[in-house]
C-alpha positions, 0 to 999 in steps of 0.5 A: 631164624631166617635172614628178614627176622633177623633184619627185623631182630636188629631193627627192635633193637635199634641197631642196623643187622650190618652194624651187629655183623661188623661189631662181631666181625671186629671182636673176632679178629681181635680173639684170633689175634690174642690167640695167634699172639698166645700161640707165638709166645708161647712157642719158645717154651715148647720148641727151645731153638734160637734158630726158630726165634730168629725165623720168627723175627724175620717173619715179623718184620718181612711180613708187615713190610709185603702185607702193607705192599698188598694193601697197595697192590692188591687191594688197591691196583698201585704196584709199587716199585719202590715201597722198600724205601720205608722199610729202609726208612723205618731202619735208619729212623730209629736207628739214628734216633737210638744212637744220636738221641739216646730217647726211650724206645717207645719215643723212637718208635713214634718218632720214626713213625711220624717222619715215616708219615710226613715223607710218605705224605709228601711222596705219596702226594706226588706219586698217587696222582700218576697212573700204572707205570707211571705210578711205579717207576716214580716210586722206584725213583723216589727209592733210590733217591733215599737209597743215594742219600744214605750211600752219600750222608757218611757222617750220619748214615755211615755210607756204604757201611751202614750204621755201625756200632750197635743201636742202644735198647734202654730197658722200658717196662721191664722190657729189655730188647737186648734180650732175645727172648724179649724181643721176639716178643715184642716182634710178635706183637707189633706183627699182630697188632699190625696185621690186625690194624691191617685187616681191619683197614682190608675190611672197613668201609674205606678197604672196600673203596679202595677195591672199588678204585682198583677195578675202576677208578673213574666210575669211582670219582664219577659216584663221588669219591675222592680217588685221590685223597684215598689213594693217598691215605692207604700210601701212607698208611703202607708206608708206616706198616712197611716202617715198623717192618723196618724198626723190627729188622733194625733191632735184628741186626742192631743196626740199618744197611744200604740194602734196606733202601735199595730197590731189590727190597721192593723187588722182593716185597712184590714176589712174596707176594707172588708167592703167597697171592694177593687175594687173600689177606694173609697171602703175603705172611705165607708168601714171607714165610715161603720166601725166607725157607726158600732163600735160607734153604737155596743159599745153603745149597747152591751159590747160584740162588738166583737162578733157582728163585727165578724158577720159582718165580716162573712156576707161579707166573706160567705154571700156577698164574697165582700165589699159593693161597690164592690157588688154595682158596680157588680149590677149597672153592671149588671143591665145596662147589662141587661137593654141593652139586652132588648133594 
C-alpha cells in the first residue's frame, strides 16, 4: 500500500492517517513499557544479588531526576543549574510527611507531588522568564536558597545531619516498602511509568513546541505560541519527575540529606546527561547507569575520584563532543547511510 492510499484508507474511515500513527505510536510505548517493567521484575529471580536490587533503585531514582533535566535542556534549550533542588524537595517532602504525619504512602507521595508543583510553579514563573545564563544561575540561586533553609530549619529538617530516625512505611495493598524486594518493585515501576509519561510529553504535539522553542524561541511566539506559558509547563513538569526521583532516593536510604538539595546534584544530573547524550530520549537512563558503574567503580579504587570523573568529562566534551548515544545513534545513521549508497 502506497503512502496516498494509505491517506485515502484513513480518510474512509474517517479517522486522519496522523492520528492512526499516534494512537499506534501510544500503544507501543505502553507494550515496551509493561515488557521493560516484566523484565525488571522479574530479574530478582534470575539473578539473586542485593547488590544488583540496590543498583537498580539507584537507577530508578537518578534516571528520572537526568530524564526530567533533559526535558528542560534538551528538548527545550534551559540548562538549568539548580533542577537538584526538587529532587532534594521530593526527599525531604515525603520524608517529613512520613514522620510528622504518619499518613499512608500513596497520600505522602501526592502530597509531595503538590508542594513539588506549587514550588516549582512559583519558581518556575520567576525563572522561565530570563534567558540562557540568566535562566541558570537564577535556578542555581533558588537551590541553594532550599539547600540553606534545610542547613538552618534544625528542628524540622535535622540540619547538617539530615532526617534521622528512619521514615515510617505503612504496608499499603499489601506492599510493604520496609522489604526490599517490594521496593524495588515499586521503583521500577514509578521509573516506568515516569519515563513512559516522559516519552510521551517527548513526542506530543507540546514536546515538539518545546523543540520548536529550543531552536528559536521568537519566531516561536511570532507564529502564536505562548513561549511562556510552555516554557513554564515543562519546568514543572520536570520538576515533579525530578521529585519522585527524590521520594525513590528517600525511601533507599530511609531518610533525606543536605546533599540532596545542594548544587552538586544538579552538576551531576547535567554530566549524566553528558554521558549519555541529550538527543535521544533514553540517553540520560545510559548516561545514569554509566555515571553510577563509574562512581561505584572509582571510589573503589582511587580516593582521587574526582580527577578521574573530570577526565571523563573532557573525553566526551573534546574527544566524543556528545554522549554516547548520542555518538551511537549518529554512527547507526550513518552506517545504514552508507550501506544504502552501495545498494
Amino acid at each position: 500500500m502506497t503512502e496516498l492510499q494509505a491517506e485515502r484508507t484513513g480518510e474512509g474511515l474517517g479517522v486522519p492517517r496522523v492520528e492512526t500513527q499516534s494512537t499506534r505510536s501510544r500503544y507501543r510505548d505502553v507494550l515496551i513499557a509493561l515488557t521493560a517493567f516484566a523484565v525488571l521484575a522479574l530479574l530478582p529471580m534470575l539473578i539473586s544479588s542485593k547488590f544488583l536490587l540496590d543498583f537498580v533503585i539507584r537507577c530508578a531514582a537518578y534516571g528520572l531526576f537526568a530524564t526530567s533535566l533533559n526535558l528542560l535542556v534538551g528538548y527545550t534549550g534551559l540548562t538549568s543549574f539548580g533542577h537538584g533542588m526538587f529532587f532534594g524537595l521530593g526527599a525531604y517532602g515525603f520524608g517529613l510527611m512520613m514522620q510528622k504525619t504518619g499518613v499512608a504512602v500513596p497520600v505522602a507521595l501526592v502530597a509531595t507531588l503538590a508542594i513539588t508543583f506549587v514550588v516549582a510553579l512559583v519558581i518556575g514563573a520567576i525563572c522561565v522568564r530570563l534567558k540562557e545564563i540568566y535562566f541558570a544561575f537564577v535556578t542555581l540561586a533558588f537551590q541553594m536558597l532550599i539547600h540553606s533553609t534545610i542547613l538552618s530549619w534544625v528542628s524540622l529538617t535535622g540540619g547538617d545531619q539530615g532526617l534521622r530516625g528512619g521514615i515510617p512505611r505503612p504496608p499499603f495493598l499489601g506492599i510493604d516498602l520496609s522489604n526490599h524486594l517490594h521496593l524495588y518493585v515499586v521503583s521500577c515501576a514509578l521509573l516506568v511509568i515516569g519515563l513512559l509519561l516522559m516519552h510521551q510529553i517527548a513526542q506530543s504535539p507540546f514536546g515538539y513546541t518545546l523543540r520548536m522553542i529550543r531552536d528559536n524561541a521568537t519566531r516561536a511566539s511570532f507564529i502564536g505560541i505562548d513561549v511562556w506559558r510552555a516554557k513554564l509547563t515543562i519546568f514543572v513538569l520536570a520538576a515533579l519527575f525530578a521529585s519522585t526521583g527524590g521520594i525513590i532516593m528517600a525511601l533507599f536510604v530511609s531518610g533525606a540529606y543536605p546533599e540532596f538539595a545542594y548544587w552538586t546534584i544538579s552538576g551531576e544530573g547535567i554530566f549524566i546527561n553528558m554521558l549519555g547524550g541529550v538527543t535521544t530520549f533514553l540517553g540520560p537512563m545510559v548516561g545514569t547507569a554509566l555515571f553510577l558503574i563509574l562512581n561505584d567503580t572509582v571510589t573503589r579504587v582511587t580516593d582521587y575520584h574526582g580527577i578521574v570523573l573530570g577526565i571523563v568529562i573532557l573525553f566526551f566534551a573534546i574527544g566524543l563532543r556528545k554522549g554516547l548515544m548520542d555518538f551511537v545513534v549518529e554512527w547507526y545513521a550513518q552506517r545504514r547511510e552508507r550501506s544504502g549508497g552501495r545498494s
